[in-house]
C-alpha positions in Angstrom: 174.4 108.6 104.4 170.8 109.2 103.8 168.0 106.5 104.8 167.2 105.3 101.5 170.7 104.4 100.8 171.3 103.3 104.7 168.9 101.1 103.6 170.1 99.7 100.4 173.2 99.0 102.5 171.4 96.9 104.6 169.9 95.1 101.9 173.0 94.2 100.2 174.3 92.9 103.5 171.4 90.6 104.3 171.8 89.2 100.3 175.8 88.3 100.8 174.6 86.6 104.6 174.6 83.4 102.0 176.4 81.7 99.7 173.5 81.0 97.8 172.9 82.6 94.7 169.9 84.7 94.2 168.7 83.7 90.9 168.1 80.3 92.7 165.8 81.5 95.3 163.2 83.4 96.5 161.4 85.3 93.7 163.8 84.6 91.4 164.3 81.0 91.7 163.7 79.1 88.5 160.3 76.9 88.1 160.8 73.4 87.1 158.7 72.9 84.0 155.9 74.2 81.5 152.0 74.3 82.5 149.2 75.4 80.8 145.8 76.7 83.2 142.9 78.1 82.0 140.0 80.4 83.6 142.3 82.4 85.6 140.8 83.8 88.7 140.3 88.4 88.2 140.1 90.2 90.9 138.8 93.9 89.8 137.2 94.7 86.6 139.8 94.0 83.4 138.9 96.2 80.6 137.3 94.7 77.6 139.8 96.2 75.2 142.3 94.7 76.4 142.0 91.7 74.1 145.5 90.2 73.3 148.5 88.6 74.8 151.1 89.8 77.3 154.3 88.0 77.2 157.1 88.6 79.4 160.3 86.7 79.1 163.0 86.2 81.5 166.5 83.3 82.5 164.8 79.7 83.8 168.2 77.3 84.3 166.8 73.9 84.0 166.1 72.0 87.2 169.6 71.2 89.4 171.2 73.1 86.8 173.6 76.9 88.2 173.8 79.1 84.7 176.5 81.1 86.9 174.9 84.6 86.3 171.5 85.5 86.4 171.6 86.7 82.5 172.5 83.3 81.0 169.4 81.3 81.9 167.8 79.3 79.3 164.9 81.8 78.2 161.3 81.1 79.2 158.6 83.2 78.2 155.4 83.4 80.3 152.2 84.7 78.8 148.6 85.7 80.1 146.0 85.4 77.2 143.3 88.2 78.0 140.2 88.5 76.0 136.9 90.4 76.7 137.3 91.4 80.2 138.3 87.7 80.8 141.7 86.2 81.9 141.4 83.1 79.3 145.0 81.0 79.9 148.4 81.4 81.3 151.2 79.2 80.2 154.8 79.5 79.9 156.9 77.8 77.5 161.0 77.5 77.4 162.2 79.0 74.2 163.5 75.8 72.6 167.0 77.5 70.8 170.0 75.2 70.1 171.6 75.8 73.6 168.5 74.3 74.9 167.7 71.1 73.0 171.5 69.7 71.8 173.7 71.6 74.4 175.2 73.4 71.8 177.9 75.7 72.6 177.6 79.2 71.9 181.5 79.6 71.7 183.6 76.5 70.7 186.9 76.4 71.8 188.6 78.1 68.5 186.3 80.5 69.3 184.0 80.3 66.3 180.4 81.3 67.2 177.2 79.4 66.6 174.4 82.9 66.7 171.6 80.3 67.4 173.7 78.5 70.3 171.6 81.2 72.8 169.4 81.5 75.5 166.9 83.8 74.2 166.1 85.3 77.5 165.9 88.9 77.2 163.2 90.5 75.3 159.9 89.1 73.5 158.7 91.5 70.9 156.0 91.3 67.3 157.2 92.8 64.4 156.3 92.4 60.9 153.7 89.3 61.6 156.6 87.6 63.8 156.7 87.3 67.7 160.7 86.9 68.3 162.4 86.1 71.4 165.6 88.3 72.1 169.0 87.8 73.3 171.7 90.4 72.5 174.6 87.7 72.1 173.0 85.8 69.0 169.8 85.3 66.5 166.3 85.7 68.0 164.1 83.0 67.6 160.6 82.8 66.5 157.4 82.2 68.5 153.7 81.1 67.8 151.4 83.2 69.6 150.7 80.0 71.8 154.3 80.3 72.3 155.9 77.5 70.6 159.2 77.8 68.9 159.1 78.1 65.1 163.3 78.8 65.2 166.0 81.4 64.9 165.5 84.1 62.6 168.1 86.0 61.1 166.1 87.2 58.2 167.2 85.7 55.2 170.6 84.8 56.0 171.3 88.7 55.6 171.6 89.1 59.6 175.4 88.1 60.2 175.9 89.8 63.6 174.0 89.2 66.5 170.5 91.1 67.4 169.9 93.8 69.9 167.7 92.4 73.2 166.2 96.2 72.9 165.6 97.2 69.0 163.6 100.4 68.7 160.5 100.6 66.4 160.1 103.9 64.5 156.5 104.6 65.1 156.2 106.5 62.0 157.6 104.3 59.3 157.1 101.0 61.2 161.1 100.0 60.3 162.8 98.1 63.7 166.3 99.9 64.1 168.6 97.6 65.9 172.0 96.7 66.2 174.6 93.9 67.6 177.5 93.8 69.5 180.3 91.3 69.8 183.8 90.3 71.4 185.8 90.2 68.3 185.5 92.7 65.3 183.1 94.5 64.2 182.2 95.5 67.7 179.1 97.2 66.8 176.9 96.8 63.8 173.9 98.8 62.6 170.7 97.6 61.4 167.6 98.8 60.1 164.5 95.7 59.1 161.8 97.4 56.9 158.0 97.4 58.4 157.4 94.6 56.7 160.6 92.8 58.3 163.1 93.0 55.6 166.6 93.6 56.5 167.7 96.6 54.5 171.1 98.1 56.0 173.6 97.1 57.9 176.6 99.0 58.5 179.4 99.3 60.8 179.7 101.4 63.8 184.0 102.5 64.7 184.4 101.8 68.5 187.6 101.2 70.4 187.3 97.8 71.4 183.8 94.9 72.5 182.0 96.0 75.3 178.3 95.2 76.6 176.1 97.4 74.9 172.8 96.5 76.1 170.7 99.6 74.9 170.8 102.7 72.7 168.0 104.8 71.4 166.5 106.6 68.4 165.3 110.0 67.8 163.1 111.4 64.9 166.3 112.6 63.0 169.5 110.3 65.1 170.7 106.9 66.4 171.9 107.3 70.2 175.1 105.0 70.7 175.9 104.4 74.5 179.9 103.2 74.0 180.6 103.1 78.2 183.1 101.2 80.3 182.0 97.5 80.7 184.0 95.5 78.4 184.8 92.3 77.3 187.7 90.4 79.0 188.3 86.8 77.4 190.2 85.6 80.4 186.5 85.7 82.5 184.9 83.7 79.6 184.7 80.6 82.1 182.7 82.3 84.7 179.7 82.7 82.4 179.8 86.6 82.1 183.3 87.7 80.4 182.6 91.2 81.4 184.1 94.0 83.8 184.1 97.2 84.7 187.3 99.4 83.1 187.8 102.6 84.0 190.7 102.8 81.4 188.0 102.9 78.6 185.9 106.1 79.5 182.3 107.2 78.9 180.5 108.1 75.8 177.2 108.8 73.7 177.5 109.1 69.8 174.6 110.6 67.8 174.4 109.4 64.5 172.1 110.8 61.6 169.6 108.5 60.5 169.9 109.6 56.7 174.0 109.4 56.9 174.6 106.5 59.2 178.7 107.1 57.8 179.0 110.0 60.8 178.5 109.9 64.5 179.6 112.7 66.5 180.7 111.5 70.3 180.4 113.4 73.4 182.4 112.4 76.9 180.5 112.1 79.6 180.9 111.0 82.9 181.5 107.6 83.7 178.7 105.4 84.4 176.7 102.5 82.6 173.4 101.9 81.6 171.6 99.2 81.0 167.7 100.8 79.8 167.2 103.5 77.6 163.6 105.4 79.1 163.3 107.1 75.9 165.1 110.0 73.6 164.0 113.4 71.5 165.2 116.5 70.0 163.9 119.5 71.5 163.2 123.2 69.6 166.8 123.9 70.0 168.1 121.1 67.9 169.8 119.0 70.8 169.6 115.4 71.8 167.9 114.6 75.0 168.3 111.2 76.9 166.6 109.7 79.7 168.2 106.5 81.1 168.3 104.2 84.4 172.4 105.3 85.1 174.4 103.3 87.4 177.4 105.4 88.9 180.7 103.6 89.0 180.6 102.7 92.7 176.8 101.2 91.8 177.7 99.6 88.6 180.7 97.4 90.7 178.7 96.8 93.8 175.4 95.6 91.7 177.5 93.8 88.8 179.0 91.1 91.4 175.5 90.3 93.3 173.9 88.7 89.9 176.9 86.6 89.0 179.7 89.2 87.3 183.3 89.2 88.4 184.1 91.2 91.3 184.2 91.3 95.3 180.8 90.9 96.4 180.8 87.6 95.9 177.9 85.2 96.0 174.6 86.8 97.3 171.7 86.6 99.1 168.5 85.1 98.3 164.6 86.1 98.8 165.8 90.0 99.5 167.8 89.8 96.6 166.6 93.2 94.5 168.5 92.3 91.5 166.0 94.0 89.0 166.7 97.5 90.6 170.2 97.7 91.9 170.9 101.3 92.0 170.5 103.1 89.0 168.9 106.4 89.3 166.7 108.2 86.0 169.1 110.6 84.5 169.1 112.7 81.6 171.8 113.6 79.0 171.2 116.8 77.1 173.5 116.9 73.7 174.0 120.4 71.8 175.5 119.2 68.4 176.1 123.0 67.7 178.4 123.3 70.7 179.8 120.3 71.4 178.2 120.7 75.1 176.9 118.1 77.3 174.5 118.5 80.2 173.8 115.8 82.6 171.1 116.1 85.7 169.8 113.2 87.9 166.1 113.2 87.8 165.8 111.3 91.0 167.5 109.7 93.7 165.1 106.1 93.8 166.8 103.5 92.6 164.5 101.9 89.7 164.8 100.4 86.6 163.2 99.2 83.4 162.0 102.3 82.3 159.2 102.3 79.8 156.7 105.0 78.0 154.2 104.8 75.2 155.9 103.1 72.3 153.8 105.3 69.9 156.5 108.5 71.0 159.8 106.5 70.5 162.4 109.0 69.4 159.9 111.9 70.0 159.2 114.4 72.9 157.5 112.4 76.0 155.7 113.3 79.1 156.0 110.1 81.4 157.9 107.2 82.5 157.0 104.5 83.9 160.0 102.6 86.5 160.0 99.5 88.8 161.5 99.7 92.3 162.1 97.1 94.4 158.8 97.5 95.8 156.6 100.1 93.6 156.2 100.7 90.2 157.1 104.9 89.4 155.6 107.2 87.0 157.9 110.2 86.7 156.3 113.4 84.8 159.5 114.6 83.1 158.0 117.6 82.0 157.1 119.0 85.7 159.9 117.2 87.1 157.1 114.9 89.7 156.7 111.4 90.5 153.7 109.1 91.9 154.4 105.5 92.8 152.3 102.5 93.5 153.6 101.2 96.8 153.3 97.3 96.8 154.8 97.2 100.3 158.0 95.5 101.3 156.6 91.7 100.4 156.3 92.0 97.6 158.3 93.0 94.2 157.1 94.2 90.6 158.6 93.6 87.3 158.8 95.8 83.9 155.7 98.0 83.3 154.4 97.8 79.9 152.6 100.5 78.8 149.3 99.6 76.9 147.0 102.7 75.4 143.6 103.3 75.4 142.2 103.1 72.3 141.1 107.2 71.2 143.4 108.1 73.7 144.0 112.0 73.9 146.6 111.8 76.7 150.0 110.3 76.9 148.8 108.5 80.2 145.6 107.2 78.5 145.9 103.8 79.0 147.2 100.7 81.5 150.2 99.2 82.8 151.1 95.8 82.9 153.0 94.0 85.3 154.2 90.7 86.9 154.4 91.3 91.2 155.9 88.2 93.2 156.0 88.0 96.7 159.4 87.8 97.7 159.3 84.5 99.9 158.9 83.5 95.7 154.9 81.6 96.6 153.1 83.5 94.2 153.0 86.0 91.6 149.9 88.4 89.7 149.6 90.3 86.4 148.7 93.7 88.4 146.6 95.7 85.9 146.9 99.5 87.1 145.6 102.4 85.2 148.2 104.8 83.9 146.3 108.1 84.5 147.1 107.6 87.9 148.4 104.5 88.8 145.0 103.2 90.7 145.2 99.4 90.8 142.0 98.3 87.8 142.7 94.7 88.3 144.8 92.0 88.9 145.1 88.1 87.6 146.3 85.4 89.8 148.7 83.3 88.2 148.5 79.7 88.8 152.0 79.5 89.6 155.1 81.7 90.7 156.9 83.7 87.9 160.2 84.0 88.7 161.7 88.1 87.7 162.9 88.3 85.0 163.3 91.2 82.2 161.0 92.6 79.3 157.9 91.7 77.9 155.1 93.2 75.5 151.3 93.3 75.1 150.9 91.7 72.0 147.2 93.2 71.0 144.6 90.8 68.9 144.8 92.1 65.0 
């Protein structure tokens, strides 16, 4: 057994000491209400051009209240209003969807669905003029930059499935390729929303049978599917998370062609799941290249019980709880159409997660990556096959990393990273401010109160 993972070990053991669950403590315990605070205190020098809004959102049960799994929070968003080298407001703001203001039931007991019956805890993203919070189970819902709730959105009435947490934004033609995923047929749908947020196709996608599929990706010419072996099991429905691991099912990626969205072609590969795409390309040759955070089998069903799934772990422990990393490793797929052939290679063996890069090379050929650990954020250089990491030190925790670009920038690393550390005794938390080239801390924001972890956010930049 090698240190690192002696050490994870030992981790894991200290979070199942108690039988309370870690998304109610430490770091990730919930906060009890909304605040607003203004002036925020900047240690450093924040650069002037970053004028705009970062929102992060993330699961906040309501106070004395146990969601069961540390997915199905009621979502709150946090955001940090920067403007001119200044650090003008932070506030955060529940996302006020049906779930939270009636009660209403996402699944009624003749199973009929309500798509705006959600948490909308996932993801916060702009497209088209609209800032929508994300939740893969239902309808996203609609923010004011302030962070109000407008309502859900499903575009018309033309969005009849539910919406990705993780839609992909060509950065070419501006359309927002996502799809949604459910427990009864269709499993899988397609969708493509027009730059100026029209939804414009929507099409089926033939899978064996409902499983959680969090992520996929896009190239230039393909849609990545990621069909893998954590599936829906109705009988778990009144735990909170009706979904297991199944080794029955198997392990697949499907690349679909963007102008014939009637064909995928499916490659096995080993079995594993994924929860974060990095990012995917075609290289010279013509094949399909994938970099994801992979959890192994043996990873997947240790991790899955610690956050609230089904399985042996059990409840787990609290402050030390590392739930944003578990063990996934960045991994790469390689796809050869032509052949049929399917190359895999661990690029790593740290355990990180929420892998991001520059948004302006979605689908094409990148350079870096940028990964939080339990208690560094990563670069990884995929094309010499280094890392770098920002070393927080054992207190303390970081969350996603959102890249944010200089403006002229001539490199890929031109730019900033963006994100929320917490100490893990969960007292305080910062909006670290590092620059990308290589990952020197700029500045940092205190945050007038502690922001629990929680998933994805996005720099929202000032029109």
């Amino acid at each position: 057994m090698s240190e690192q993972t002696q050490q994870q070990t030992e981790r894991q053991a200290e979070r199942h000491a108690t039988a309370r669950p870690p998304w109610l403590a430490g770091h990730m315990a919930p906060v009890p209400d909304e605040i607003d605070a203004v002036g925020l205190e900047v240690t450093g020098t924040l650069p002037a051009e970053l004028t705009g809004r970062y929102f992060r959102n993330g699961p906040n049960p309501m106070p004395g209240k146990d969601s069961g799994h540390w997915f199905t929070g009621h979502g709150m968003v946090h955001g940090v209003r920067l403007r001119d080298g200044r650090a003008e407001w932070y506030r955060n703001r529940w996302v006020r969807t049906r779930a939270f203001t009636e009660g209403a039931p996402f699944l009624a007991d003749d199973l009929t669905i309500d798509r705006s019956a959600v948490h909308a805890n996932t993801h916060v993203i702009p497209h088209a003029g609209k800032i929508l919070a994300l939740i893969e189970v239902g309808f996203p819902y609609e923010l004011t930059p302030e962070l109000e709730t407008v309502g859900p959105c499903d575009f018309g009435g033309r969005l009849t499935s539910a919406m990705t947490a993780h839609p992909k934004e060509d950065p070419v033609t501006g359309e927002l390729l996502f799809f949604g995923y459910g427990f009864m047929p269709p499993y899988l749908t397609y969708h493509r929303l027009s730059a100026d947020g029209r939804l414009v196709e929507s099409r089926e996608i033939e899978v064996p049978g409902p499983t959680m599929a969090h992520d996929f990706a896009i190239t230039e010419h393909h849609v990545v599917w990621l069909d893998l072996p954590v599936v829906f099991d109705l009988e778990l429905v009144a735990g909170g998370m009706p979904y297991r691991w199944d080794d029955a099912y198997g392990a697949r990626i499907g690349v679909m062609p963007r102008d014939d969205t009637s064909r995928v072609r499916w490659f096995d590969v080993d079995p594993c799941y994924v929860f974060h795409v990095g990012n995917a390309h075609e290289d010279a040759r013509g094949r399909v290249v994938i970099d994801a955070a992979r959890y192994r089998p043996a990873e997947f069903t240790a991790f899955w019980p610690i956050i609230g799934g089904p399985g042996e772990a059990g409840a787990a422990g609290p402050a030390q709880a590392a739930a944003s990393t578990g063990n996934a490793r960045l991994h790469r797929w390689t796809l050869d159409p032509a052949s049929g052939k399917v190359t895999e290679k661990t690029l790593d063996d740290r355990g990180v997660e929420f892998p991001t890069h520059d948004d302006a090379r979605t689908g094409h050929p990148h350079r870096f990556l940028y990964t939080a650990a339990d208690d560094a954020i990563v670069k990884y250089d995929v094309r010499t096959g280094s890392s770098s990491a920002f070393e927080l030190g054992p207190e303390l925790t970081p969350g996603e990393a959102v890249f944010v670009p200089a403006q002229g920038a001539r490199g890929e690393d031109e730019g900033w990273l963006l994100s929320i550390v917490s100490d893990l005794a969960g007292t305080g938390s910062e909006l670290l401010v590092l620059d990308a080239s290589d990952l020197s801390r700029t500045a940092s924001v205190r945050l007038p109160r502690r922001v629990p972890a929680g998933f994805h956010g996005s720099w929202i930049p000032d029109a």
